[in-house]
C-alpha positions as CSV (number, residue, x, y, z in Angstrom):
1,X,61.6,210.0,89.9
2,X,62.3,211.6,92.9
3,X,59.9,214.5,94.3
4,X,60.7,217.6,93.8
5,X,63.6,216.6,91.7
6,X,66.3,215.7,94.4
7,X,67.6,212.6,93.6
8,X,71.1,212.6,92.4
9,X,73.5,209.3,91.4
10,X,77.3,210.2,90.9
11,X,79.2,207.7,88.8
12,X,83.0,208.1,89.2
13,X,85.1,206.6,86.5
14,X,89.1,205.9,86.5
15,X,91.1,206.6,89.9
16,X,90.2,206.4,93.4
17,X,91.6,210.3,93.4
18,X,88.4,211.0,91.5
19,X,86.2,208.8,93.8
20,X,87.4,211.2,96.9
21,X,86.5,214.3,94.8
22,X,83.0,212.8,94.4
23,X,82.4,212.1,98.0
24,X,83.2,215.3,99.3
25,X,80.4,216.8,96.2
26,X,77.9,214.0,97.4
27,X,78.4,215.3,101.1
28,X,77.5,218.5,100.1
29,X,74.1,217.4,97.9
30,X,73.0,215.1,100.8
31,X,72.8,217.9,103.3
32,X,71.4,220.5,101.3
33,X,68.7,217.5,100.8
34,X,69.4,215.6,98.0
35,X,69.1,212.0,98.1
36,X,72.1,209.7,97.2
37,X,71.5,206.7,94.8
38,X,74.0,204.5,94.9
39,X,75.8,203.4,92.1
40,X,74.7,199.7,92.5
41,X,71.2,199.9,91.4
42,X,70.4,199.4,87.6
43,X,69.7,203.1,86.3
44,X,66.4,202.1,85.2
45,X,65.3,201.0,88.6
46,X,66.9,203.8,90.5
47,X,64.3,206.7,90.1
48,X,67.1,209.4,89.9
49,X,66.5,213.0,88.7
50,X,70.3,213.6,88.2
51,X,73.3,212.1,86.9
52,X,76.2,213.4,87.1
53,X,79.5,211.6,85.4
54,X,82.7,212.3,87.1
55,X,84.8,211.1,84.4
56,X,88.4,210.6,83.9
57,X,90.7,211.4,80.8
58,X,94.6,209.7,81.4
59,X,95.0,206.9,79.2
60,X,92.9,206.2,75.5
61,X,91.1,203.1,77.1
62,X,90.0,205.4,79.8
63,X,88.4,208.0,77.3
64,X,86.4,205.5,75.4
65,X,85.0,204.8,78.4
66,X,84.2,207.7,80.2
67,X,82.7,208.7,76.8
68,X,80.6,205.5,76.6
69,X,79.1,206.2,79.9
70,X,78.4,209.7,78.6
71,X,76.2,208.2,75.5
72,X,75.0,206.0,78.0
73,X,73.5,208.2,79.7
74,X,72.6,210.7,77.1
75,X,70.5,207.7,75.9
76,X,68.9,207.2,79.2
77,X,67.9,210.8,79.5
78,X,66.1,210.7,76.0
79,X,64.3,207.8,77.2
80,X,63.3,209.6,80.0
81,X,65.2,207.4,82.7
82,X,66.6,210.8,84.0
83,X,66.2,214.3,83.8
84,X,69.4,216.0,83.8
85,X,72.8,215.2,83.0
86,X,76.1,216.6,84.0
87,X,79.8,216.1,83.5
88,X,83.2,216.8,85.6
89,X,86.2,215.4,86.2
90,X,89.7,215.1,83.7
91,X,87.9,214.1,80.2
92,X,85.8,217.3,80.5
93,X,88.6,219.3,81.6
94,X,91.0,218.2,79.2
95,X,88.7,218.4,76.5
96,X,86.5,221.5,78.0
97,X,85.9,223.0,74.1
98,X,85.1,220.0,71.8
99,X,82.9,218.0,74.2
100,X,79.7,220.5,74.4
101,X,79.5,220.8,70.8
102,X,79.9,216.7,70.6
103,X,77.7,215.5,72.7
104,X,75.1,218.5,73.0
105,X,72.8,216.8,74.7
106,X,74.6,216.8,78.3
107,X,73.3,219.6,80.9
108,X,76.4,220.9,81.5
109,X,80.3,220.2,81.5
110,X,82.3,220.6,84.5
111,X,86.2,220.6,84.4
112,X,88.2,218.5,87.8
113,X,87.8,221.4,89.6
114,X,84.2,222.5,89.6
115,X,82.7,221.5,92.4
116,X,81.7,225.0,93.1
117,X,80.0,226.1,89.8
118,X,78.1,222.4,89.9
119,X,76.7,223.3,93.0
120,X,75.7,226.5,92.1
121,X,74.3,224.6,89.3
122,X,72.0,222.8,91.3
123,X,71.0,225.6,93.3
124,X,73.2,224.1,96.4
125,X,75.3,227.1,98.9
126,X,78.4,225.0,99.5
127,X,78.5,224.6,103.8
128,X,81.9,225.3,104.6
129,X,81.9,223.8,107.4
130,X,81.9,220.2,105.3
131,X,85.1,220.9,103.5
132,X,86.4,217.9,105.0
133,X,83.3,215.7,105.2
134,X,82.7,213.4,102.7
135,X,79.8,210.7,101.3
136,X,81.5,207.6,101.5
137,X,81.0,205.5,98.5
138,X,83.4,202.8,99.4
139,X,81.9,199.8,102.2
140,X,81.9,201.7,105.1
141,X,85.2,200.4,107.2
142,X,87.9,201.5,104.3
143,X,88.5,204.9,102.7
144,X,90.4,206.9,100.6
145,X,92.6,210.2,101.9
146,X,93.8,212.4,99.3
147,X,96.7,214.4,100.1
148,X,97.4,216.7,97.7
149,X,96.3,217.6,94.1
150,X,98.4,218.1,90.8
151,X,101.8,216.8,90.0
152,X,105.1,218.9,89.5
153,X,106.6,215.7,87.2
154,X,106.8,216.0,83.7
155,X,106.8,212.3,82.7
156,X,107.2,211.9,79.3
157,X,103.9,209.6,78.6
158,X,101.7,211.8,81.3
159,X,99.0,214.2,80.7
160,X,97.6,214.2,84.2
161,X,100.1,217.8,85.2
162,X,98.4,219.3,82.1
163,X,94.8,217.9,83.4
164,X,95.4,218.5,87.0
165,X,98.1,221.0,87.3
166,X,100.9,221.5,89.6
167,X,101.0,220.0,93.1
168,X,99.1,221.3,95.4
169,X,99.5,219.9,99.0
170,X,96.4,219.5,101.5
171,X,96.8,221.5,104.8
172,X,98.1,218.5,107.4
173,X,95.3,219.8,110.1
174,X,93.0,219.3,107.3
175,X,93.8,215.9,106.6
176,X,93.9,215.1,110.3
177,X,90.4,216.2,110.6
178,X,88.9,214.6,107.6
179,X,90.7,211.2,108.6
180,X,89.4,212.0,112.4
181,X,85.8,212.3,110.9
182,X,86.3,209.1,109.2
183,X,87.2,207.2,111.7
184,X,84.3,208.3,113.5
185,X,82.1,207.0,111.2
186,X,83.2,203.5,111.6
187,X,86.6,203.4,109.0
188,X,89.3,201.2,110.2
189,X,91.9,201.6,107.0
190,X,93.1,204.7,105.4
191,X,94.1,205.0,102.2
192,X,97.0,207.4,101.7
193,X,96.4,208.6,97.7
194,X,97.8,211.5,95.4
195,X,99.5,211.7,92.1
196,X,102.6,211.6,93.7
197,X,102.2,210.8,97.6
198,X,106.3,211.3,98.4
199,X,106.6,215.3,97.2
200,X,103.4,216.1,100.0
201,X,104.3,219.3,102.1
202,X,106.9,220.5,99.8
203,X,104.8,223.2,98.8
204,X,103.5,224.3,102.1
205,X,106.5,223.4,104.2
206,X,109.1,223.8,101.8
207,X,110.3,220.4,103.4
208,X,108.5,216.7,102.4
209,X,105.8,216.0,105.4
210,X,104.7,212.4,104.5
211,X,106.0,210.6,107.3
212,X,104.6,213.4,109.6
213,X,101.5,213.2,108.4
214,X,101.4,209.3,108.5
215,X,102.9,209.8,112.3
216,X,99.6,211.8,112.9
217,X,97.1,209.3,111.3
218,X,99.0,206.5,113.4
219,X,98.1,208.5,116.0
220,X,93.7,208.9,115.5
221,X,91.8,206.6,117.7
222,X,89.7,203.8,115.2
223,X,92.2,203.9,112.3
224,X,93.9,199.9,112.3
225,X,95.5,200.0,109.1
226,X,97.3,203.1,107.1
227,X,98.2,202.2,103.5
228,X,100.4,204.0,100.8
229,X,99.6,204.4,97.3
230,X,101.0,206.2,94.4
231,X,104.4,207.2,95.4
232,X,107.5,208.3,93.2
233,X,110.8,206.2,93.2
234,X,113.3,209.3,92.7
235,X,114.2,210.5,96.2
236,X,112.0,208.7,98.0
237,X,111.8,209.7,101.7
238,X,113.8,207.5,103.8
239,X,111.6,208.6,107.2
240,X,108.2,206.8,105.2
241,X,110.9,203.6,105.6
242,X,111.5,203.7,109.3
243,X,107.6,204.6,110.2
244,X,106.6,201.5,108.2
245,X,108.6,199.4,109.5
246,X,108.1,200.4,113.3
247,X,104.2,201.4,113.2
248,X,102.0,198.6,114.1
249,X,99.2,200.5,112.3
250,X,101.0,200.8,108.4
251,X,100.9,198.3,106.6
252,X,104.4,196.9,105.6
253,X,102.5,197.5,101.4
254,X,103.9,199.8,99.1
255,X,102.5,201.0,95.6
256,X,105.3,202.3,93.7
257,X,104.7,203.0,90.2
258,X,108.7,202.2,88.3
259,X,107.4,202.1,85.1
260,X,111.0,200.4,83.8
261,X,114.5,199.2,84.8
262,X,116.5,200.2,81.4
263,X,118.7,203.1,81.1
264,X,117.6,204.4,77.7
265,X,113.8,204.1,78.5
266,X,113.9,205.6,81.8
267,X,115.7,209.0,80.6
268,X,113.3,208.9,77.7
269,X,110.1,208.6,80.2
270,X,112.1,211.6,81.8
271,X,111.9,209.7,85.6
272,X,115.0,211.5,87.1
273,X,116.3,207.8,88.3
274,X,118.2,205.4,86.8
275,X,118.3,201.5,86.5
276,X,121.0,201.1,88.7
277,X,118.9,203.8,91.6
278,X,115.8,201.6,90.9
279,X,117.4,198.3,91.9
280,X,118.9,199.7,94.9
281,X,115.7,201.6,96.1
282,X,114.1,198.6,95.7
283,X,116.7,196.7,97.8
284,X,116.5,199.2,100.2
285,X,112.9,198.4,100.7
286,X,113.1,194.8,101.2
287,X,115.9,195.4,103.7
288,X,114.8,198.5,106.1
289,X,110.5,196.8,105.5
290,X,111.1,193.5,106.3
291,X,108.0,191.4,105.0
292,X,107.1,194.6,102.7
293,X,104.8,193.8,99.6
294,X,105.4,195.6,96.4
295,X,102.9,196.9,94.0
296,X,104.0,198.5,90.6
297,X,103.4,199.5,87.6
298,X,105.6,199.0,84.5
299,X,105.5,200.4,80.5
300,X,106.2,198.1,77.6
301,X,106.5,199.7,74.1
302,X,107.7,203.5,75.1
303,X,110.0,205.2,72.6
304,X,113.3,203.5,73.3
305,X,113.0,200.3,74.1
306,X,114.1,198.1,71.8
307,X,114.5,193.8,72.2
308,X,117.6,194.8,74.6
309,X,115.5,197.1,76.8
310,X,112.5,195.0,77.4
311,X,115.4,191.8,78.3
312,X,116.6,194.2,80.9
313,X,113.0,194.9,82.0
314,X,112.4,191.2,81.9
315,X,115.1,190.3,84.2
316,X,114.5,192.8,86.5
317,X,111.4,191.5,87.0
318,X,112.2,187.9,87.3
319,X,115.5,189.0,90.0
320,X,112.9,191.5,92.3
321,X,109.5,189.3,92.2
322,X,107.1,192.1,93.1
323,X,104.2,190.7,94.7
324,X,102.1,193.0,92.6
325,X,102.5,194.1,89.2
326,X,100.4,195.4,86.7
327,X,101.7,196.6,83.5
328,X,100.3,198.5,80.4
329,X,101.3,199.2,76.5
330,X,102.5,203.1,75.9
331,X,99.9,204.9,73.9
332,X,101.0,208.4,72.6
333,X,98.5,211.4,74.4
334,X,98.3,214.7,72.9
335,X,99.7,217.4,75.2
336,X,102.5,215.1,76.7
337,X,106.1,215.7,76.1
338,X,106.5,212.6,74.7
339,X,103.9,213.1,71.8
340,X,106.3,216.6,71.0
341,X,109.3,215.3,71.2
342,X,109.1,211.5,70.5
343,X,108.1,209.5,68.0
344,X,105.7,206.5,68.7
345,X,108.3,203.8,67.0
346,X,107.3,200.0,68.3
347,X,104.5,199.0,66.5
348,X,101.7,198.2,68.3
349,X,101.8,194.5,67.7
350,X,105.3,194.2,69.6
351,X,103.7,196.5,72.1
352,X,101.0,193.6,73.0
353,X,103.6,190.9,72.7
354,X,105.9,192.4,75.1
355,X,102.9,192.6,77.2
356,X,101.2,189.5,77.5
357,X,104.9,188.0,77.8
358,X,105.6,190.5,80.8
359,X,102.3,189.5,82.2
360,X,103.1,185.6,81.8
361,X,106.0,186.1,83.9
362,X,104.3,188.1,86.5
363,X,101.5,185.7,86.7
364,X,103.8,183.4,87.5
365,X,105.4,185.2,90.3
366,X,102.1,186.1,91.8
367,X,101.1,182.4,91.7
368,X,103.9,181.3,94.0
369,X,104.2,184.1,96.4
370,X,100.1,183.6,97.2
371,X,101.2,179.7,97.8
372,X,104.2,180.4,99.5
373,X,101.3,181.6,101.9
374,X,99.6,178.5,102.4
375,X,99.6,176.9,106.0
376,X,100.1,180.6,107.8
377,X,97.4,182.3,109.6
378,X,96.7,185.9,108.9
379,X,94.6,188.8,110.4
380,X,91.8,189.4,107.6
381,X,89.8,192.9,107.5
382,X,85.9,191.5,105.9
383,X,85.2,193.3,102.7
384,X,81.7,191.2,101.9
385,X,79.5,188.3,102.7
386,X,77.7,186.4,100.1
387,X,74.7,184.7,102.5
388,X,73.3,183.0,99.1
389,X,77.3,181.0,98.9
390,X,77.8,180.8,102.6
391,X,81.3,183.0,102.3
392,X,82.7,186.4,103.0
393,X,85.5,188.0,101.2
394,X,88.1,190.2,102.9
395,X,92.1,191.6,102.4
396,X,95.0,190.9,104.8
397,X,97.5,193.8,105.1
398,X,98.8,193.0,102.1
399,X,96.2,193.5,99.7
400,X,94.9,196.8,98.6
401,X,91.2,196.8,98.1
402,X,90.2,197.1,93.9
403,X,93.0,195.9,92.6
404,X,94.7,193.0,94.4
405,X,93.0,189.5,95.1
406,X,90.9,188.4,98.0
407,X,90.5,186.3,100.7
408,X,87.8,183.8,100.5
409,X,86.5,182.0,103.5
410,X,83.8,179.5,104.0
411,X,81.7,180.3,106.9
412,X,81.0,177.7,109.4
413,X,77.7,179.1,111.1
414,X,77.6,182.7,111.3
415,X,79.7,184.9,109.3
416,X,81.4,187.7,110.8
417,X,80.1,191.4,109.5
418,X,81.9,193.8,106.9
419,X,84.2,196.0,108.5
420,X,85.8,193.1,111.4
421,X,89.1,191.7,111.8
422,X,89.0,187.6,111.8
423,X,92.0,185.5,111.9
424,X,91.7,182.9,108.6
425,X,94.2,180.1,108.1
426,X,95.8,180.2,104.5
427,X,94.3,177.1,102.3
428,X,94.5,177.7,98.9
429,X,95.8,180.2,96.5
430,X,95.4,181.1,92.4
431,X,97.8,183.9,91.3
432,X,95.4,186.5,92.2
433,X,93.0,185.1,95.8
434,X,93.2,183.1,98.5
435,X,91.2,180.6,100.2
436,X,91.1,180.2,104.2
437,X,89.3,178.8,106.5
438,X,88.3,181.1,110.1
439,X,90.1,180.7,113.0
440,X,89.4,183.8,115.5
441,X,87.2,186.6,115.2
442,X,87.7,189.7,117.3
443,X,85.0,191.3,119.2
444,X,86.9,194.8,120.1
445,X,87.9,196.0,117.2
């Protein structure tokens, strides 16, 4: 343990949205004096006083684990591995009444928006002149920038506007500054994450800001790469389009969650677009981004789709090839609209079918777009080096980092330090990394 009590580990579960929320909390421990263990180091070697789970609550899978890492933990406190326990984030707030009287053991429960009253907790004065400072817990040359909390959509399968509430934009000078401060501690990519990234400023502005805002992150001094996450198909903004595809600084990636392509499921999912909308946005995208990769998400099993549906869905996704894809099965969540108004009809047997034969196909896909690669040479930001293998890891623009492949490079001699940019020559490809060899590292960058 820790003198005087001060050591503190934060382990952030689910989204990268809830990784942001514990950096800017760790900020504030580490300069009131507490000292940050990082998550790496086995618990039982780590020494640390206090744990604190920022947990998240979206999806079943999710829950089980957040709660496993909460009896996890509880166990390690009665073994005396640490002293005090807290909890924070969406599980807690979602279920703010039953967990204290579950699991009684746990210090304290904190909803997702009790930073404050954790601090006060731990006898910390929150400095608010660190608002927009945060403890970086991603390698040190990538981070995430959230722009706004909450989400105004009322999907039909999502709990997270009950969780998180409605949306709540981020003041642009705010963001500005907190991207200017991380830049000036060395990060080279931004991450540009919200529930839903395309409705930022609507709130503030009473007009849709993204592309402004990514116009004045193109603009800070360090920042190399700006990448968009999490935004929303129905009236997407057509200025994000032209900045992408003129800025030498955003990366022609997009991560656009469509969930489907069939009439009857996508009214049901209440999505406010169409299967017809979704093909041509998606057109649209390939045409005004040329080069553009696409991540998305898709839903198998939600009330209304039946053998015809998930053909359509099928199709579409053999006629658009999305370079990414990931897809899950629709579980039924208390609180949604869906779970009031729907009933949970496709057995969950079909459910997995449908997706492990989705999945097939996109694995498939992915395989020949990463070989289609082969042969070119691409600029390659380092993530890793293993010394023991002789090998770094890194992303080209078109990989996000924690949920696309890698690059994987042999070193000859020397190889160059986390947070460059290289030059590797395409060699090999599965359907999820890629295997290069150097050809030019860059000393000014």
């Amino acid at each position: 343990m820790c003198a005087g009590g001060k050591r503190v580990r934060v382990v952030t579960m689910g989204c990268s949205k809830n990784r942001v929320d514990s950096e800017h909390l760790l900020k504030q421990l580490s300069a009131a004096g507490y000292e940050v263990s990082p998550e790496e180091v086995p618990l039982e070697d780590a020494g640390v006083d206090i744990l604190i789970i920022n947990t998240c609550g979206f999806i079943l899978d999710a829950k089980e684990e957040s709660v496993q890492a909460i009896l996890e933990a509880v166990d390690a406190k009665k073994r005396g591995v640490i002293r005090k326990l807290y909890v924070m984030g969406c599980l807690s707030e979602r279920y703010r009444d039953e967990l204290p009287a579950e699991i009684p053991e746990v210090d304290g429960f904190f909803g997702a928006f009790s930073i404050d009253p954790l601090l006060q907790e731990l006898s910390v004065r929150k400095d608010p002149a660190l608002e927009t400072r945060r403890y970086l817990t991603t390698p040190g040359h990538y981070a995430y920038l959230k722009i706004s909390e909450g989400c105004d959509r009322h999907c039909s399968y999502c709990a997270i506007p009950g969780i998180r509430g409605p949306h709540v934009s981020v003041p642009e000078e705010k963001l500005l500054d907190e991207a200017r401060s991380l830049a000036d501690s060395g990060v080279k990519e931004l991450i540009v994450i919200a529930q839903d990234t395309t409705f930022y400023g609507l709130d503030l502005y009473g007009q849709r800001r993204l592309g402004r805002l990514l116009t004045g992150l193109n603009d800070i001094p360090g920042v190399e790469w700006i990448r968009l996450l999490y935004a929303y198909p129905a009236a997407f903004p057509q200025d994000v389009l032209e900045i992408m595809a003129s800025s030498p600084k955003m990366c022609r990636y997009l991560d656009i969650p469509l969930q489907h392509s069939a009439d009857p499921v996508l009214r049901a999912m209440r999505r406010s677009i169409d299967g017809r909308q979704t093909r041509a946005l998606v057109e649209k995208f390939r045409k005004e981004v040329p080069g553009i990769v696409l991540r998305t998400t898709m839903m198998v099993g939600h009330p209304g789709e039946g053998e015809k549906e998930f053909e359509d869905l099928l199709s579409f996704v053999q006629e658009y090839r999305f370079e990414r894809l990931g897809a899950f099965a629709y579980s039924e969540e208390e609180g949604t609209w869906g779970a009031q108004n729907l009933k949970d009809s496709v057995p969950e047997s079909v459910k997995q079918e449908r997706l492990d034969e989705l999945m097939e196909l996109q694995a498939d896909i992915s395989l020949r777009y990463n070989e289609s690669r082969i042969g070119s040479v691409e600029r390659v930001l380092v993530d890793s080096v293993s010394a023991e293998d002789g090998t770094f890891t890194g992303r080209t623009s078109r990989e996000s980092p924690e949920v696309d492949g890698e690059v994987i490079v042999q070193c000859a001699g020397e190889c160059p330090a986390p947070g460059t940019f290289v030059d590797v020559r395409i060699t090999g490809a599965d359907e999820y990394d890629l295997s290069g060899e150097l050809i030019k590292r860059y000393s000014n960058l």
